[in-house]
N, C-alpha and C positions, 0 to 999 in steps of 0.2 A: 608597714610590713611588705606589703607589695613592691616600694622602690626600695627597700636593702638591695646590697648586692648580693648574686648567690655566693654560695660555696666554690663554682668552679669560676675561673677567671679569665675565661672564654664562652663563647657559643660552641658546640659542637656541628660541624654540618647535618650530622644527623637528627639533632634537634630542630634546625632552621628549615631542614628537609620536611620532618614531619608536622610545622607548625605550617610551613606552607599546603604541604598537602590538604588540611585538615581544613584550612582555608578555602583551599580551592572546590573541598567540595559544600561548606555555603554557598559561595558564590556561584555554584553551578544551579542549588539546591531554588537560592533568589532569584537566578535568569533566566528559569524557566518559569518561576510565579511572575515573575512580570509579562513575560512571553504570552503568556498564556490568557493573561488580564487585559494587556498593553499598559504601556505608562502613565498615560493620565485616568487611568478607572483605579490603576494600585496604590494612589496618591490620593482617591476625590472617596473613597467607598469606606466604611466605619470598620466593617471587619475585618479590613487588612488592616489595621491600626497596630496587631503584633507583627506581620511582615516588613512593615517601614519602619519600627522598631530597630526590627533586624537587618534591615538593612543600614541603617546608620551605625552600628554597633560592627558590623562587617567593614565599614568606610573605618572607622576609628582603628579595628583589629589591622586593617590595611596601615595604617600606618604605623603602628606598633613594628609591623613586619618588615616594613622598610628603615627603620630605625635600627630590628635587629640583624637585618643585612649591613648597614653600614659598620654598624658596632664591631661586625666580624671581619670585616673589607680592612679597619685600621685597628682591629686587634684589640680594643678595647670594649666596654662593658657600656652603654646605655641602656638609662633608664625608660623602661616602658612606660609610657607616660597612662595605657588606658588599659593596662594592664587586669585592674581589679575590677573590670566591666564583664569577665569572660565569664562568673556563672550567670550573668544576667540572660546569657543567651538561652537557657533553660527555661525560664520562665516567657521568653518569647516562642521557644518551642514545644511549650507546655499543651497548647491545644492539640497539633499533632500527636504528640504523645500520646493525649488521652485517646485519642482517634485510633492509633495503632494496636493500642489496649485496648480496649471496647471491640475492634474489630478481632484479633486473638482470642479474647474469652468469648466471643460468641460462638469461633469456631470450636470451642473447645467446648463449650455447651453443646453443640452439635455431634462432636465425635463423642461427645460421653454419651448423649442419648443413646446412639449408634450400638455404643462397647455396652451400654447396660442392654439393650434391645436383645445383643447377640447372648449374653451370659442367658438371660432370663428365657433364651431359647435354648439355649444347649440344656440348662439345667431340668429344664420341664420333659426332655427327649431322655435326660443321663436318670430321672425318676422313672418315667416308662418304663426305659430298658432295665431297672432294678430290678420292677415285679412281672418282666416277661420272660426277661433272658439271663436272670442271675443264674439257673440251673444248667442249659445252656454253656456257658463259659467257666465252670469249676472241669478242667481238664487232666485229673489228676491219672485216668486211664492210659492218658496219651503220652502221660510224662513220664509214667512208670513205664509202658512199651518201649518209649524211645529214649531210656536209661538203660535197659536188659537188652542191648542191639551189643553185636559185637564189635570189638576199635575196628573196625576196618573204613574204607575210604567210605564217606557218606554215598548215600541213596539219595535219590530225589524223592522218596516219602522219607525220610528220617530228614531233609532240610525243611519240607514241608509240616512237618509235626512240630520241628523246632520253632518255628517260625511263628505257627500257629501258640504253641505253648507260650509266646511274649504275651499273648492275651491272656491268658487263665486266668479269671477273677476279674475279667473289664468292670464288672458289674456286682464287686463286692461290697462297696461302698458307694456314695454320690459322689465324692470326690474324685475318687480313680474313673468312674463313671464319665464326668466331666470330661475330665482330662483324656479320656480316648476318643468322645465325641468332637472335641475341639480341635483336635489333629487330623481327626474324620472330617471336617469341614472343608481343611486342606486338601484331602483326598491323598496326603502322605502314607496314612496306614490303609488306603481302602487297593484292593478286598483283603486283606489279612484279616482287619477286626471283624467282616462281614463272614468269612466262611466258617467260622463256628455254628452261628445260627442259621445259617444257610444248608447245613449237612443235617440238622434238626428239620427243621421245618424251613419251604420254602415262602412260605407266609410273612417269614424275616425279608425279605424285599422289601417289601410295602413299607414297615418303618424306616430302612436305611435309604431305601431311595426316597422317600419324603423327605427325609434329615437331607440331604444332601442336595435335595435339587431346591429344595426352599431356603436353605441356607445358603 
């Protein structure tokens, strides 16, 4: 299968381009594990035994590619001779792999602890705020004032009512609860969500500036 000829009856430069490229970064990938070792510990040492693998495997792909440069140089079609050697190179860089994986999901064990850390603090802050300030934030006083205002060009307390009115109800549910604290984290909505309970009782600091400076 490997030595049919393809379909097209040429190399394309583009292809010899991107086989060399792709080359090129093995061999940069092996010249620094030799570098780094020197030559005779990367030849004498058991667990590079997949590195010199691959590096003869790079020697072979090397000539394949010099094959496929001629082939294109007189315009005909040679057989890759080591052609069906190319997924081997996966199983030589199988330990890195696993290396790269192992290192990814640890971080992602880390940022998940992180992201649950942060929920299971907003949520304990978004239940507080239910049973202190649910009455607090039902603003339907302020909505019906600043519905019964004339069209005329806004006020600076008619934008401040509005503004304030986005809250109504922060604290009707745990979810919408949430969802205002979590923005509050940002400091996007602060003071807007703070000046409701703030006009109530100034006592409302004490929880929003804990939420906010521990978070």
């Amino acid at each position: 299968v490997f030595g049919e000829r393809p379909s097209m009856n040429k190399d394309y430069p583009w292809v010899i381009f991107l086989n060399g490229a792709c080359l090129l970064v093995y061999v940069l990938d092996i010249a620094l594990t030799i570098t780094f070792m020197n030559w005779s510990v990367f030849w004498s040492l058991k667990e590079t035994v997949w590195n010199r693998g691959e590096f003869v495997l790079l020697t072979l792909f090397f000539i394949d590619f010099l094959i496929q440069i001629a082939g294109a140089i007189n315009g005909e079609y040679y057989v890759l001779p080591f052609r069906f050697l190319r997924a081997t190179m996966l199983f030589c860089k199988a330990k890195n792999i696993r290396h790269i994986f192992g290192v990814l999901a640890s971080i992602l064990v880390k940022l998940g602890k992180v992201f649950i850390g942060i929920t299971l603090f907003i949520l304990v802050f978004a239940a507080i705020g239910l049973h202190v300030f649910m009455d607090e934030y039902q603003c339907m006083e302020t909505s019906n004032t600043t519905n019964s205002t004339n069209l005329t060009a806004p006020t600076n307390s008619s934008i401040t009512n509005s503004t304030i009115d986005v809250y109504c109800g922060a604290y009707d549910n745990l979810l919408i609860a949430t969802l205002r604290l979590f923005v509050l984290l940002t400091t996007e909505n602060y003071p807007n969500l703070f000046i409701p309970a703030w006009e109530k009782t100034k006592l409302s600091w004490f929880f929003y500036g804990f939420f906010i400076y521990i978070g």
